[in-house]
DSSP file (Angstrom, degrees, kcal/mol; ACC not computed):
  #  RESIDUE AA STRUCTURE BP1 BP2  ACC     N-H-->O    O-->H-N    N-H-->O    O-->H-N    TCO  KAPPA ALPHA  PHI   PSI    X-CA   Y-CA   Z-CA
    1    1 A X              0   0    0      0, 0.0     2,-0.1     0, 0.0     0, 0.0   0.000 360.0 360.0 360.0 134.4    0.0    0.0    0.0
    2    2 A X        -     0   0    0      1,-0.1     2,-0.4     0, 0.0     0, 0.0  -0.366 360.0-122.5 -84.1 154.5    1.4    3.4   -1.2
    3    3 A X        -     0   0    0     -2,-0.1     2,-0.2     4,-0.0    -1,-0.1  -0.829  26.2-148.2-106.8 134.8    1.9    6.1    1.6
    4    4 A X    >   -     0   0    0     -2,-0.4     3,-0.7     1,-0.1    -1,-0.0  -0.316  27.6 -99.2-107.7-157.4   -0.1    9.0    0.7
    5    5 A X  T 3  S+     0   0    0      1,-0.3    -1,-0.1    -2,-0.2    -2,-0.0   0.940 122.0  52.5 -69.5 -46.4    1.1   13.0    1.7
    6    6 A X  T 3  S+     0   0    0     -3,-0.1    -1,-0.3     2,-0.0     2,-0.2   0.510  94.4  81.6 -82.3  15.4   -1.5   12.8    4.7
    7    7 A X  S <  S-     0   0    0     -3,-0.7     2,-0.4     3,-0.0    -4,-0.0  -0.568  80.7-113.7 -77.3 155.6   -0.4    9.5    6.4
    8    8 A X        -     0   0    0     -2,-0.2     2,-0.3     2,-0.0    -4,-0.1  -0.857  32.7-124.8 -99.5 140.5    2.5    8.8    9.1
    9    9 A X        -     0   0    0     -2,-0.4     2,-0.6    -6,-0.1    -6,-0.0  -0.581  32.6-167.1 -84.4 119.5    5.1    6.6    7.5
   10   10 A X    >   -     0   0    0     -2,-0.3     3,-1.6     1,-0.2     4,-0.3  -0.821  18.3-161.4-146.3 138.8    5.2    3.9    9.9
   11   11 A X  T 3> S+     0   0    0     -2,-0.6     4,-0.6     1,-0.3     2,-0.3   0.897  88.5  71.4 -66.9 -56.0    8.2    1.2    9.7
   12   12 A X  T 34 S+     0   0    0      2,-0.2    -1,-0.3     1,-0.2     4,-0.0   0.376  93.3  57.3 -29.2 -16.6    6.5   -1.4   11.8
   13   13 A X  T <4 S+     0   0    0     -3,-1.6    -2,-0.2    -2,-0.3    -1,-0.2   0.976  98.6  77.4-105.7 -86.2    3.7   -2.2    8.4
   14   14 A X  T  4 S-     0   0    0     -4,-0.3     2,-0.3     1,-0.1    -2,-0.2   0.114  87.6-154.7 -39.8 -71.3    6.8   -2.8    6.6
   15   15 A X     <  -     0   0    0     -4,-0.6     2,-0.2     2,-0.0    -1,-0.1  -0.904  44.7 -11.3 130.2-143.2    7.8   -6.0    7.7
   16   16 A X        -     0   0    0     -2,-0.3     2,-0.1     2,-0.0     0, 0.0  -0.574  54.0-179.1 -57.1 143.5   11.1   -7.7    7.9
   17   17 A X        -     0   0    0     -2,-0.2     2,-0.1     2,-0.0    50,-0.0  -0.604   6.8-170.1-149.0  82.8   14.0   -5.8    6.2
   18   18 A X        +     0   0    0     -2,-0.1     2,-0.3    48,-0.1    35,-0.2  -0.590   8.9 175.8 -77.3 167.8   17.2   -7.6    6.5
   19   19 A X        -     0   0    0     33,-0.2     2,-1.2    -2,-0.1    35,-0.2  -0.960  40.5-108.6-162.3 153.6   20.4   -5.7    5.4
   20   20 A X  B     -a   54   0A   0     33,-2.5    35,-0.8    -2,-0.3     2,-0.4  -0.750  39.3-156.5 -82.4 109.0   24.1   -6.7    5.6
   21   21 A X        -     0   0    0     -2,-1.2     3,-0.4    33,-0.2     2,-0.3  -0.864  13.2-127.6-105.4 133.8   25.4   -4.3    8.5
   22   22 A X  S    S+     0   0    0     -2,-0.4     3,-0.1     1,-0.3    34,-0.0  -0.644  93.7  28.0 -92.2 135.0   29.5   -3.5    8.4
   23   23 A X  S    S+     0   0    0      1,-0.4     2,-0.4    -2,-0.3    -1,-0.3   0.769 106.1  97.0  90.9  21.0   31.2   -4.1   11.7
   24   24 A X  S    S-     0   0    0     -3,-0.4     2,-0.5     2,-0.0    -1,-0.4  -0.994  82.3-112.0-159.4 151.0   28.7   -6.8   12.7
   25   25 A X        -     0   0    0     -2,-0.4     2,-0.6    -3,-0.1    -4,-0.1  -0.651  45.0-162.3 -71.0 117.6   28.6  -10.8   12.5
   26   26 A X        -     0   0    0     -2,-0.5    -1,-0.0     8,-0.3    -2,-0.0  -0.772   7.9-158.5-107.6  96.7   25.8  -11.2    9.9
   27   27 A X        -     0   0    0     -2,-0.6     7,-0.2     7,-0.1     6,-0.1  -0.277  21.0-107.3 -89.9 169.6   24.2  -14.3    9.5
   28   28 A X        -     0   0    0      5,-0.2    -1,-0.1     1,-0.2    24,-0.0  -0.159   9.3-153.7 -67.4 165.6   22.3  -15.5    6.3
   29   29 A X  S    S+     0   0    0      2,-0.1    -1,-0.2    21,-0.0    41,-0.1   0.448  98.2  46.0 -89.8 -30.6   18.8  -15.8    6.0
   30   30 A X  S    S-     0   0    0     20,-0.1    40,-0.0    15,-0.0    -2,-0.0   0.818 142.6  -2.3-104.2 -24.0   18.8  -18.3    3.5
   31   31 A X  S    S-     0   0    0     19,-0.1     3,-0.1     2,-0.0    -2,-0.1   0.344  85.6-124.3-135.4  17.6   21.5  -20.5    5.3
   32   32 A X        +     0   0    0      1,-0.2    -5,-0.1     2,-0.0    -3,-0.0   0.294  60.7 141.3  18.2  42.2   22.4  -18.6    8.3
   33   33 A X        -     0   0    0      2,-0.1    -1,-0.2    -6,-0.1    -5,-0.2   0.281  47.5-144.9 -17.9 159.4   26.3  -18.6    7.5
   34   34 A X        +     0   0    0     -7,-0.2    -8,-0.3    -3,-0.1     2,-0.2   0.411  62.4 100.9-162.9  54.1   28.3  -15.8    8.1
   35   35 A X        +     0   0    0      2,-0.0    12,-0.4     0, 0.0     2,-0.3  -0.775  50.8 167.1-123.5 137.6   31.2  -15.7    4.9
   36   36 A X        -     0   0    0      9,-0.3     2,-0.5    -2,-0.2     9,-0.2  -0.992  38.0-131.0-157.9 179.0   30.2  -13.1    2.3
   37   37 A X  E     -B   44   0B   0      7,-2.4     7,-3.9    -2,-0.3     2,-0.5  -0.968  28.6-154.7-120.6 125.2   31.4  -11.1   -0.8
   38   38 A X  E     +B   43   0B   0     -2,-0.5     5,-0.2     5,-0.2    -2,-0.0  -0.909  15.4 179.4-111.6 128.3   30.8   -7.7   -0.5
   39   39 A X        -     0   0    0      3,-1.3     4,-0.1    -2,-0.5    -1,-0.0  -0.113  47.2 -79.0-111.2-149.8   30.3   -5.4   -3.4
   40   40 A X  S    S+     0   0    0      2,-0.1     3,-0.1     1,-0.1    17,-0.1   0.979 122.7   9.9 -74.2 -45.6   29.6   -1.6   -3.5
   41   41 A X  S    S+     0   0    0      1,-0.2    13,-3.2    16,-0.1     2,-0.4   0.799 127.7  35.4-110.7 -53.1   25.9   -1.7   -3.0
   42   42 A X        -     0   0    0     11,-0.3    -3,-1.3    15,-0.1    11,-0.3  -0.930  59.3-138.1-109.6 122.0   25.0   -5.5   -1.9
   43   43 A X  E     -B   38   0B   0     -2,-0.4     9,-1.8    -5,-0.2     2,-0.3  -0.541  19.6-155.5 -56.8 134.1   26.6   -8.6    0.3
   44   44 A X  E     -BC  37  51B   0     -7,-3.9    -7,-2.4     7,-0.2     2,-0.8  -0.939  24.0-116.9-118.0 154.8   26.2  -12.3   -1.2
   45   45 A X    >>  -     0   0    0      5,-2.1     4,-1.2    -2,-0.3     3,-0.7  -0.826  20.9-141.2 -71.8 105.0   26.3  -15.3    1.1
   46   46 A X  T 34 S+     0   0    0     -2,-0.8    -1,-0.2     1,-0.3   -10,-0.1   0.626  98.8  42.7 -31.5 -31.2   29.5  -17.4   -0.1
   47   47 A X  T 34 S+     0   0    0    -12,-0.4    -1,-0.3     3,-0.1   -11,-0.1   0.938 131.8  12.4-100.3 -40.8   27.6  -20.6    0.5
   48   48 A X  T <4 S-     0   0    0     -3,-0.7    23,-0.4     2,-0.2    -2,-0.2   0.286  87.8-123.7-124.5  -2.9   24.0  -20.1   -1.0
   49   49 A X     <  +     0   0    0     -4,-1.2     2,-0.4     1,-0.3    -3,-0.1   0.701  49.7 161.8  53.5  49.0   24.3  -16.8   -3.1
   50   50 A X        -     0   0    0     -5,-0.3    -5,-2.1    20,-0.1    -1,-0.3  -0.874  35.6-139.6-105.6 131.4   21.4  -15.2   -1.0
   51   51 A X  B     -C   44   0B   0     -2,-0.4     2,-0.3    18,-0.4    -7,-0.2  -0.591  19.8-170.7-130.6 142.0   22.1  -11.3   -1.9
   52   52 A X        -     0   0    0     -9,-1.8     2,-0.4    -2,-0.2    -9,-0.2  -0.848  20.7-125.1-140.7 149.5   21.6   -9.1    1.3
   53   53 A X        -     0   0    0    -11,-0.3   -33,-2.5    -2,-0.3     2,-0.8  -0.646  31.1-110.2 -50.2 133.1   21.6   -4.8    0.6
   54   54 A X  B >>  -a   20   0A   0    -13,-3.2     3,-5.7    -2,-0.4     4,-0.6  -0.870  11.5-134.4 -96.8 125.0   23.9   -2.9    2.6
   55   55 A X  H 3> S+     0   0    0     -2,-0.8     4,-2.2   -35,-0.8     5,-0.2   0.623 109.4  48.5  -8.4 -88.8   22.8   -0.8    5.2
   56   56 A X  H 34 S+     0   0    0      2,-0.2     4,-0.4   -36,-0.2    -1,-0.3   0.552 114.6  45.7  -9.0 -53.1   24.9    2.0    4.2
   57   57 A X  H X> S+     0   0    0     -3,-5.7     3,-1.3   -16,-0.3     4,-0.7   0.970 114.1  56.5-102.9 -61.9   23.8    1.7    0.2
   58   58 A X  H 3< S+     0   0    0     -4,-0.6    -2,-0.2   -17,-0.3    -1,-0.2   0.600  97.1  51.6 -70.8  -3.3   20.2    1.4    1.5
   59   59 A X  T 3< S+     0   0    0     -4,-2.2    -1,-0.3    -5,-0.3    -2,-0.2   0.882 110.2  54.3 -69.5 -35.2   19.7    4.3    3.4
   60   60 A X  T <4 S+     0   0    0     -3,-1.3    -2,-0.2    -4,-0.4    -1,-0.1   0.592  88.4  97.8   2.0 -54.9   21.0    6.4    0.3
   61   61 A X     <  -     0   0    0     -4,-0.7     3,-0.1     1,-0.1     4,-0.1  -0.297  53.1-176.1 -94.2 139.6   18.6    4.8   -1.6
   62   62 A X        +     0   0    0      2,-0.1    -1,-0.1     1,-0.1     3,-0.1   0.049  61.3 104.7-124.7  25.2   15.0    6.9   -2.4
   63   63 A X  S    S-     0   0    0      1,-0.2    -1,-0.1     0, 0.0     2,-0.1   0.454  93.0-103.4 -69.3  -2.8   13.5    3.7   -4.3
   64   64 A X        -     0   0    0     -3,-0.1    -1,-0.2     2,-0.0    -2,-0.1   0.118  69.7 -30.3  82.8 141.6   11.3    2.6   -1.7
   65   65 A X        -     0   0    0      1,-0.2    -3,-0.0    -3,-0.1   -48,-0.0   0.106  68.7-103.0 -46.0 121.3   12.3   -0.6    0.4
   66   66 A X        -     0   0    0      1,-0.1     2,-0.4    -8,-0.1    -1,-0.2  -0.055  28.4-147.6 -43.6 131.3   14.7   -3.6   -1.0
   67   67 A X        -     0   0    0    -50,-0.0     2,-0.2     2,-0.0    -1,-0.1  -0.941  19.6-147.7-108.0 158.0   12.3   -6.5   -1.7
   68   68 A X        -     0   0    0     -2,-0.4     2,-0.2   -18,-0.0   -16,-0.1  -0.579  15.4-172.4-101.5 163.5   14.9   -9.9   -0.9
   69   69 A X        -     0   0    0    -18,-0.2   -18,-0.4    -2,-0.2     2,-0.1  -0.649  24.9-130.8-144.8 117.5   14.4  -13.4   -3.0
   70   70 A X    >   -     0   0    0     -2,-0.2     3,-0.8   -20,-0.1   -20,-0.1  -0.443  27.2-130.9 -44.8 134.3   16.7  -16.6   -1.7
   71   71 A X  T 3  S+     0   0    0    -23,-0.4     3,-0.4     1,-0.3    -1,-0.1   0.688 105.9  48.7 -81.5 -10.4   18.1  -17.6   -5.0
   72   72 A X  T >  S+     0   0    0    -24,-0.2     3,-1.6     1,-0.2    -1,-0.3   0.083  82.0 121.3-105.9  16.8   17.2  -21.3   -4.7
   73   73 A X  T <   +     0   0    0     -3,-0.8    -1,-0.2     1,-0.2    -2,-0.1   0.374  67.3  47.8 -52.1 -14.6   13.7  -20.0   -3.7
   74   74 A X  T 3  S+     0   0    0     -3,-0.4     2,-0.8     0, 0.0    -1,-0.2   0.158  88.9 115.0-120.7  22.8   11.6  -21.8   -6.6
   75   75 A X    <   +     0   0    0     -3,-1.6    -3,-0.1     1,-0.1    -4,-0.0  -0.663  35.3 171.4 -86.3 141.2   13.4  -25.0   -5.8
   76   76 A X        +     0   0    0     -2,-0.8     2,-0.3     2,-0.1    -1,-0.1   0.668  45.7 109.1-103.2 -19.8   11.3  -27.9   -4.5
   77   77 A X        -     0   0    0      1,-0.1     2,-0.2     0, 0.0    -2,-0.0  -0.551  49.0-166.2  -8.8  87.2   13.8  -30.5   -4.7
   78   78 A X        -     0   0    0     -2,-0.3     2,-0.4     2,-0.0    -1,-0.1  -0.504  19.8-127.6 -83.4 168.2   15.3  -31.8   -1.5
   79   79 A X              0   0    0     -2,-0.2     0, 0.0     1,-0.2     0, 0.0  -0.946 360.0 360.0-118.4 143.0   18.4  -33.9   -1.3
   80   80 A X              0   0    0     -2,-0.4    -1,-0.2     0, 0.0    -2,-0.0   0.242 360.0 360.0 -37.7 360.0   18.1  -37.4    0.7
């Protein structure tokens, strides 16, 4: 739902927003590791390639809120 002029923005409707924070242990989401490659703008997990924002890049940012997708996220597959 779009926030219109006469509403209070409130963070809490949002939902979850994880983000790779620098200086802090950060575990995955999709495999709750905590090795990653960190680029200018986003963190990827080393083990699962689950792609995280970084704080830093998303505060910056005046696109409206990072949506996340686990990259193995439409497999259905389980291994034995």
């Amino acid at each position: 739902m779009p926030i219109t002029s006469g509403e209070a923005w409130k963070p809490y409707e949002r939902g979850y927003h994880a983000v790779y924070r620098e200086h802090e242990v950060n575990h995955c989401p999709g495999c709750g590791r905590t090795q990653w490659l960190i680029g200018r703008v986003s963190a990827e997990c080393a083990f699962c390639a689950t792609a995280l924002p970084l704080a830093e890049a998303s505060m910056r940012s005046h696109h409206g809120p990072t949506v996340i997708h686990h990259k193995n996220r439409d497999l259905h597959d389980w291994a034995a």
